[in-house]
TIBA-848223 format. One record per residue (C-alpha): x, y, z; residue in three letters. Coordinates in nm, 3 decimals. Each point is the difference from the previous one (the first is absolute). Example, Ala and Ser with C-alpha at 12.3 -4.5 7.8 and 13.67 -1.06 7.14 Angstrom:
ATOM       xx       yy       zz  residu
ATOM    1.230   -0.450    0.780     ALA
ATOM    0.137    0.344   -0.066     SER
***
This chain:
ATOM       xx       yy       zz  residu
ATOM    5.051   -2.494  -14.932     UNK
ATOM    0.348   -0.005    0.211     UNK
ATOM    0.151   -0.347    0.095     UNK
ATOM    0.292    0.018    0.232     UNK
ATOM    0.203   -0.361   -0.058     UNK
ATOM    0.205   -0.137    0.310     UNK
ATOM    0.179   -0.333    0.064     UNK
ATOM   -0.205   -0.031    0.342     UNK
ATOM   -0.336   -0.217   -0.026     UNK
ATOM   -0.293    0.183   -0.007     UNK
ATOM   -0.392   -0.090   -0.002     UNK
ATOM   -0.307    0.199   -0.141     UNK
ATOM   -0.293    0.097    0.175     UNK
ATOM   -0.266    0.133   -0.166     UNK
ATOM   -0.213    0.322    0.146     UNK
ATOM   -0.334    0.115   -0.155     UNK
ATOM   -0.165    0.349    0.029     UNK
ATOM   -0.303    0.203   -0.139     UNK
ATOM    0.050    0.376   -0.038     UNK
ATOM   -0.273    0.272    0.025     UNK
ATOM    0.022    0.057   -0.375     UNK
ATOM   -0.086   -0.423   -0.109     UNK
ATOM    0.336   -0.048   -0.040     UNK
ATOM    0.098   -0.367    0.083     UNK
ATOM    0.391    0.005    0.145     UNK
ATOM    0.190   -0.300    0.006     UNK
ATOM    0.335   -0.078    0.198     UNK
ATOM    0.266   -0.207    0.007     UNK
ATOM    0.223    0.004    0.346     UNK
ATOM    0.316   -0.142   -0.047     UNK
ATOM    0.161   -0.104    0.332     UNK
ATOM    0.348   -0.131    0.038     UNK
ATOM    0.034   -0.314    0.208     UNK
ATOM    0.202    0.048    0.363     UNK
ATOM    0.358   -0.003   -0.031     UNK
ATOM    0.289    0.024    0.257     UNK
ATOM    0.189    0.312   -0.097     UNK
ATOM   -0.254    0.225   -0.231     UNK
ATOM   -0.337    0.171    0.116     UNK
ATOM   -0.322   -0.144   -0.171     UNK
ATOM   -0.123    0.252   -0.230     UNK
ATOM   -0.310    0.035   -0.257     UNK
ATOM   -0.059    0.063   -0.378     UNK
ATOM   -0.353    0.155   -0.067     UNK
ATOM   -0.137   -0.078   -0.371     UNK
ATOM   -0.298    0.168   -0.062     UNK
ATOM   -0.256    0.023   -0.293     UNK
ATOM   -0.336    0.167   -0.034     UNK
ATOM   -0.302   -0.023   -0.275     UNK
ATOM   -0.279    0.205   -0.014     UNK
ATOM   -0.304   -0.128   -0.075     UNK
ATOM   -0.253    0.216   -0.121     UNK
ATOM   -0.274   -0.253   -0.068     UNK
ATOM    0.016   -0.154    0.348     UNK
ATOM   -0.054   -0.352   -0.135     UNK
ATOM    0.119   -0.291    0.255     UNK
ATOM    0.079   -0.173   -0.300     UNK
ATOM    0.271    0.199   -0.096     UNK
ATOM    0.120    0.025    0.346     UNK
ATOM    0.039   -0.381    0.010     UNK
ATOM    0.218   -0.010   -0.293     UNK
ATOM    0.199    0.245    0.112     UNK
ATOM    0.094   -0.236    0.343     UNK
ATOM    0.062   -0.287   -0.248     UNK
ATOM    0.267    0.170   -0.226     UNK
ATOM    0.207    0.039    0.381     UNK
ATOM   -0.052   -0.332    0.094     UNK
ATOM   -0.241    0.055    0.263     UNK
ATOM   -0.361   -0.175    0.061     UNK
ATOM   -0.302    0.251   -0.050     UNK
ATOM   -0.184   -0.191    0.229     UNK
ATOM    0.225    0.079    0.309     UNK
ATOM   -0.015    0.436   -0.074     UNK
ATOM   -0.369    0.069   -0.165     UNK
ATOM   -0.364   -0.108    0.167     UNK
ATOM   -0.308    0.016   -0.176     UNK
ATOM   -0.172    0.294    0.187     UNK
ATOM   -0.021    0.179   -0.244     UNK
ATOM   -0.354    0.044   -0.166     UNK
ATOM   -0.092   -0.098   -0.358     UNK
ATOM   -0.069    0.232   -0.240     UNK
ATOM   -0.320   -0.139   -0.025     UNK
ATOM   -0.065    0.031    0.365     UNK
ATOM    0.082    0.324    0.027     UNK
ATOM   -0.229    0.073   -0.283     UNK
ATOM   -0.303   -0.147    0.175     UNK
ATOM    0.127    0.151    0.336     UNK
ATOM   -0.026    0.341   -0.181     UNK
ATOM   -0.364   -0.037   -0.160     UNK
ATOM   -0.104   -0.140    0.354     UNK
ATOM    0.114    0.341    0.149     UNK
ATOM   -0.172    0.202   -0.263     UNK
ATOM   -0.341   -0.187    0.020     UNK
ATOM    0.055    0.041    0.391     UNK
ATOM    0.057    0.370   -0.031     UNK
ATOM   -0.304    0.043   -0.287     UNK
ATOM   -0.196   -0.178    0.251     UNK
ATOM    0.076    0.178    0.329     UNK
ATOM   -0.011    0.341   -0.199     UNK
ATOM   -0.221    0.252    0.129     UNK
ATOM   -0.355    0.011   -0.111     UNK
ATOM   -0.122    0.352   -0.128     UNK
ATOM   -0.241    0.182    0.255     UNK
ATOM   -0.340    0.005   -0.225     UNK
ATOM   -0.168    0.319    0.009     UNK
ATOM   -0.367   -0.019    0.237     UNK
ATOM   -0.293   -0.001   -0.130     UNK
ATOM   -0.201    0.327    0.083     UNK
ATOM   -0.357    0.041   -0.026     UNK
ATOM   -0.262    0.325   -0.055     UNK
ATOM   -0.343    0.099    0.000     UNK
ATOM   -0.134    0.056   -0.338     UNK
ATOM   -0.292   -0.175   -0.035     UNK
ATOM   -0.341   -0.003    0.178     UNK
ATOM   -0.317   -0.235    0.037     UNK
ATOM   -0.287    0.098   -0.250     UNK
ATOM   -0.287   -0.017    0.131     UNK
ATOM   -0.217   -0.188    0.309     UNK
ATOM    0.103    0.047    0.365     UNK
ATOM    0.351    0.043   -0.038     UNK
ATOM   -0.047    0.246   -0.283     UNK
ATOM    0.242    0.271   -0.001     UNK
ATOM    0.278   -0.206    0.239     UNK
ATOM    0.378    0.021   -0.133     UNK
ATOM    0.135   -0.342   -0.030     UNK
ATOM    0.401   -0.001   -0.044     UNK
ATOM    0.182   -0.192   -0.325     UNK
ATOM    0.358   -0.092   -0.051     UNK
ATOM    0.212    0.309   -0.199     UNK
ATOM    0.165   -0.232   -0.230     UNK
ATOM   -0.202   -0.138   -0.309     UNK
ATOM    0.037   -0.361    0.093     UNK
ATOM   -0.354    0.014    0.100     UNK
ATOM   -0.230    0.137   -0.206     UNK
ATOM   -0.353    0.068    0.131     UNK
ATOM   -0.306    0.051   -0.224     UNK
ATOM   -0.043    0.369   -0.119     UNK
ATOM   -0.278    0.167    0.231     UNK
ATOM   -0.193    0.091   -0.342     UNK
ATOM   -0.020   -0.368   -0.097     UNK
ATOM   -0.093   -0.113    0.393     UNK
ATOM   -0.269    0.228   -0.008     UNK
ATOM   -0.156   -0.093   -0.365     UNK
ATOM    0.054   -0.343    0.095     UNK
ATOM   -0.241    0.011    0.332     UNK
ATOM   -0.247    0.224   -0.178     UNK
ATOM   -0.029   -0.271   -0.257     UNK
ATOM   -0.025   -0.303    0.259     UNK
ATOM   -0.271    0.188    0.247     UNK
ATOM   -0.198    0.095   -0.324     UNK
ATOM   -0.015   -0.338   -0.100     UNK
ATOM   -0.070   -0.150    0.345     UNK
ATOM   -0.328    0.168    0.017     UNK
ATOM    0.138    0.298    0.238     UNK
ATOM    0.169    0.279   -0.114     UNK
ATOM    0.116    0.157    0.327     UNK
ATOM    0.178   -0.343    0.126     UNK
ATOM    0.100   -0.353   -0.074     UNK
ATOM   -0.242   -0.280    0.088     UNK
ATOM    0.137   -0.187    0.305     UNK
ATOM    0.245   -0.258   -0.108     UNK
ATOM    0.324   -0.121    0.049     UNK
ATOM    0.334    0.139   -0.214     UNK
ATOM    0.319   -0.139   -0.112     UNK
ATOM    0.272    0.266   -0.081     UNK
ATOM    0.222   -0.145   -0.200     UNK
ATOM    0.380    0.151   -0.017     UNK
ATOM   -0.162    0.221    0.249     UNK
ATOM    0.317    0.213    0.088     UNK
ATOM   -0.100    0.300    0.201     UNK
ATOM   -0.350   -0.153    0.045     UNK
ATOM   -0.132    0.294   -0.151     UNK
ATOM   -0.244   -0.187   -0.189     UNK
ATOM   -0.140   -0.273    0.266     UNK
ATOM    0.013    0.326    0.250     UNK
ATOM   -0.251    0.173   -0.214     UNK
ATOM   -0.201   -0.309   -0.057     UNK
ATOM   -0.062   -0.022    0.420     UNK
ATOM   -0.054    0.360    0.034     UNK
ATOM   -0.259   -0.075   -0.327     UNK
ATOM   -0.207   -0.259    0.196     UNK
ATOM    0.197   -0.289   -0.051     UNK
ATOM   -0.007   -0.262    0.290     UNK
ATOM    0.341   -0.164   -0.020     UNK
ATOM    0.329    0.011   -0.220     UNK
ATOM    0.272   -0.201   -0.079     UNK
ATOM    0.299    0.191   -0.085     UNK
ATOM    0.300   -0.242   -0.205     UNK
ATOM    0.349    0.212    0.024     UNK
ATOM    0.320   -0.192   -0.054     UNK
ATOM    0.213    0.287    0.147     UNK
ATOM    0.071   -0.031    0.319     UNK
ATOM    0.123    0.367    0.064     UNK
ATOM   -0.311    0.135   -0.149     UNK
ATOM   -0.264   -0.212    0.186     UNK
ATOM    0.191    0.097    0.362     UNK
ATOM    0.092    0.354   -0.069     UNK
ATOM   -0.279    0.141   -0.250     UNK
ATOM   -0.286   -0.276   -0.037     UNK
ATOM   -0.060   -0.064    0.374     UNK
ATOM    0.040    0.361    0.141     UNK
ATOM   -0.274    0.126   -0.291     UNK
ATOM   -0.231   -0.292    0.121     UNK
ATOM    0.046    0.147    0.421     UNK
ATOM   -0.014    0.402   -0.110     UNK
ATOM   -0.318   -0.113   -0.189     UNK
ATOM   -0.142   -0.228    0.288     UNK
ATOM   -0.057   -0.311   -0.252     UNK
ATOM    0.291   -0.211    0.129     UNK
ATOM   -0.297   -0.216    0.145     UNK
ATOM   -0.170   -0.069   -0.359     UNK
ATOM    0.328   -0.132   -0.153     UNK
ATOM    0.169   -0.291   -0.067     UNK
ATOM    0.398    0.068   -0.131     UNK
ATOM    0.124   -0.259   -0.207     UNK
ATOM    0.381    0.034    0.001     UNK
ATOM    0.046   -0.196   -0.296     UNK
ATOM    0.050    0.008   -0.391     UNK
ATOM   -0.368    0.035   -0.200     UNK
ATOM    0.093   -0.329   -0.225     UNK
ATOM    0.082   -0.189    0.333     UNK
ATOM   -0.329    0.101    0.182     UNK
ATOM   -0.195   -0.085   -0.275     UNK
ATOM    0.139   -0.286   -0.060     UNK
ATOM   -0.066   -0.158    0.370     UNK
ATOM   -0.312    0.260    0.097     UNK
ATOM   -0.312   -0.225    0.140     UNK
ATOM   -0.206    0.292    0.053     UNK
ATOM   -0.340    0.050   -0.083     UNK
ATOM   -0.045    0.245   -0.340     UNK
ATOM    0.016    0.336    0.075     UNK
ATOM   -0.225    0.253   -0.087     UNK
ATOM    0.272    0.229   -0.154     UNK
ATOM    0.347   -0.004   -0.102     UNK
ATOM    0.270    0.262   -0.083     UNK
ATOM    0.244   -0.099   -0.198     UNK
ATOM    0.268    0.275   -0.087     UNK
ATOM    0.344   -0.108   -0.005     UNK
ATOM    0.327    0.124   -0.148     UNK
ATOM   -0.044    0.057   -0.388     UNK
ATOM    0.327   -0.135   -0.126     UNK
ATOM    0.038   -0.348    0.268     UNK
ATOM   -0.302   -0.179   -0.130     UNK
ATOM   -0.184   -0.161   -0.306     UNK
ATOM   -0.366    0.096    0.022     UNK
ATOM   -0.102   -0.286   -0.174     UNK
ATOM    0.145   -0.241    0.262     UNK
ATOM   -0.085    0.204    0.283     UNK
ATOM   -0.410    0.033   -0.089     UNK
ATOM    0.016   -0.416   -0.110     UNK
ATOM    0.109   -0.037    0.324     UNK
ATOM   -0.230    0.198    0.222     UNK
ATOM   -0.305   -0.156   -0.253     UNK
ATOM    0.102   -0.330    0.143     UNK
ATOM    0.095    0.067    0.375     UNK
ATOM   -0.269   -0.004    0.234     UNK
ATOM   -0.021    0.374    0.095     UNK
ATOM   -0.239    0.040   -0.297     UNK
ATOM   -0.395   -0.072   -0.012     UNK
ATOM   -0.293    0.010   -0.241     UNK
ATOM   -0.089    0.387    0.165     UNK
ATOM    0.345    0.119    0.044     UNK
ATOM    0.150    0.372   -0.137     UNK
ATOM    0.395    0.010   -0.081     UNK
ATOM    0.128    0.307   -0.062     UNK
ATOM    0.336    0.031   -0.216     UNK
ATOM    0.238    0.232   -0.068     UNK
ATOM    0.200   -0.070   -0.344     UNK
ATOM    0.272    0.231   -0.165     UNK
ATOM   -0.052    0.125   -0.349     UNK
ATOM    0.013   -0.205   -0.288     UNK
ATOM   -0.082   -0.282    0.194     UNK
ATOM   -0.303   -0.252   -0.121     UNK
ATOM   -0.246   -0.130    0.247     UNK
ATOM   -0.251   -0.282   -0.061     UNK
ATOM   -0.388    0.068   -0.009     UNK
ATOM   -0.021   -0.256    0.272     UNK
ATOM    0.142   -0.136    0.319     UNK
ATOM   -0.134   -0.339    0.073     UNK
ATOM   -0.372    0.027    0.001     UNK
ATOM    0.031    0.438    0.045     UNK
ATOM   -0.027    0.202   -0.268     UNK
ATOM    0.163    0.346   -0.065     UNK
ATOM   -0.230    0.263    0.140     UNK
ATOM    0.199    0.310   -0.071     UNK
ATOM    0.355    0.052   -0.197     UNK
ATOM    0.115    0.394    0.064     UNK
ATOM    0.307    0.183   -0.120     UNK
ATOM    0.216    0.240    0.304     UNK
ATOM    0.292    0.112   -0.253     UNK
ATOM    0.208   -0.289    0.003     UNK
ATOM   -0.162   -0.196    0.267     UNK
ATOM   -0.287   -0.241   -0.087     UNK
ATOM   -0.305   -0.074    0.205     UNK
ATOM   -0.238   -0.342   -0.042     UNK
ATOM   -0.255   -0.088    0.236     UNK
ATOM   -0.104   -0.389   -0.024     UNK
ATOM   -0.378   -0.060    0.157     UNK
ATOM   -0.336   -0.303   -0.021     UNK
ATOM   -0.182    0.102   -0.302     UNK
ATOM   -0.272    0.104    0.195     UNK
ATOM    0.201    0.326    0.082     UNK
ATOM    0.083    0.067   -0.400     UNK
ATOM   -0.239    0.232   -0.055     UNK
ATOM    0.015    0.200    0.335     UNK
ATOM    0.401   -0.007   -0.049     UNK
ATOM    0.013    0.174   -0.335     UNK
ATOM   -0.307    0.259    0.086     UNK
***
């Protein structure tokens, strides 16, 4: 620091400035008072810190040790460290929000299986390519309606009746229940996509959209608010690994859908146990596909004629 001494009075006047590199400068100008015979002239004193934490608090010191009121040079505008902090992780959830969602891949469908038997025998009916729904084998469809029309009294056809299709998927089941002789069925599918892009267009190539009822909904759910009248079959084959047979056949024993001269067909994985009985029905037949299970559930009048 350079102080120039002079027998002229002077006053100081401070100056402050802020560099590019958050460097606070401080002045002193030192101005000589007006005089007759000399030109007024001015001492600069200057010093400069650096403060590499950028804390105010520091800053204010540093205008105390020259004399000068921090309040007068230095505002609050700058944020908190704290504030910035939340500032930032409001930014990021903003961006993680408003970050583009990954195009999912569309479903696609084919034609792979075909109706049985009746008056839509030999018609194609299409089925999602993915494995998310699984319909019944066409070996275990076909042993299954062999064993029902034997023990209805008609081996050609079902007797008339009504039929629920449980987790009905493609409707490859209920189809070949109407095309069978079956009057009406109720088809339960919770998936949207498959009821309006594979259920629905099997039901109009097959000309049965007219002897169906869709339920859009999950099984549990409709058989937990169902008011209908017992039906005179049901289908029950859902996804292996997403239920507990045990729940799911106490639950359809106690639901309405179920009377004293109903048939429920099942479809169980391997190494699954079934119960001899489903509410007053008794297990008619119990056959082994490889690893896929088949009980059929019937009145005990229909024992003997199931197991012949």
């Amino acid at each position: 620091m350079a102080v120039s001494a002079t027998s002229t009075p002077i006053s100081w006047r401070p100056v402050i400035t802020y560099s590019n590199n958050n460097t606070l400068n401080i002045y002193r100008s030192l101005t000589t008072s007006q005089h007759l015979h000399r030109r007024p002239y001015t001492v600069i004193c200057s010093s400069s810190l650096k403060l590499t934490n950028n804390s105010t608090e520091d800053k204010r010191e540093l205008l105390k040790q020259y004399g000068l009121d921090p309040d007068e040079f230095i505002s609050d505008s700058t944020p908190s460290k704290s504030r910035r902090n939340k500032e930032q992780k409001k930014v990021g959830r903003r961006k993680q929000v408003e970050a583009p969602k990954e195009e999912t891949k569309a479903r696609e469908t084919h034609k792979l299986l075909q109706v049985l038997g009746g008056k839509a025998r030999r018609k194609k009916l299409l089925s999602p390519k993915s494995m998310d729904v699984r319909p019944m084998m066409e070996v275990v469809k076909g042993a299954a309606f062999g064993i029902l029309q034997a023990a209805g009294g008609c081996p050609t056809s079902l007797r008339p009746g009504r039929w629920l299709d449980l987790y009905s998927g493609t409707g490859s089941v209920g189809i070949e229940a109407i095309s069978r002789g079956c009057s009406e069925v109720h088809f339960v599918e919770m998936d949207p996509w498959v009821v309006s892009d594979v259920l629905r267009p099997n039901l109009e190539w097959t000309g049965f959209l007219d002897n169906s009822v869709i339920h859009t909904v999950r099984v549990e759910t409709y058989l937990e608010r169902t008011k209908d009248d017992p039906f005179d079959y049901i289908s029950v084959t859902p996804p292996y690994m997403l239920v507990n047979y045990d729940d799911l056949m106490k639950q359809i024993s106690e639901s309405s859908v179920i009377g004293n001269d109903s048939f429920i067909v099942v479809e169980y994985p391997f190494r699954t146990e079934m119960l001899e009985t489903c509410g007053c029905l008794v297990k008619l037949v119990d056959r082994r596909f490889g690893r896929t299970h088949l009980a059929i559930y019937g009145p005990k009048w229909a024992q003997k004629k199931g197991r012949s």
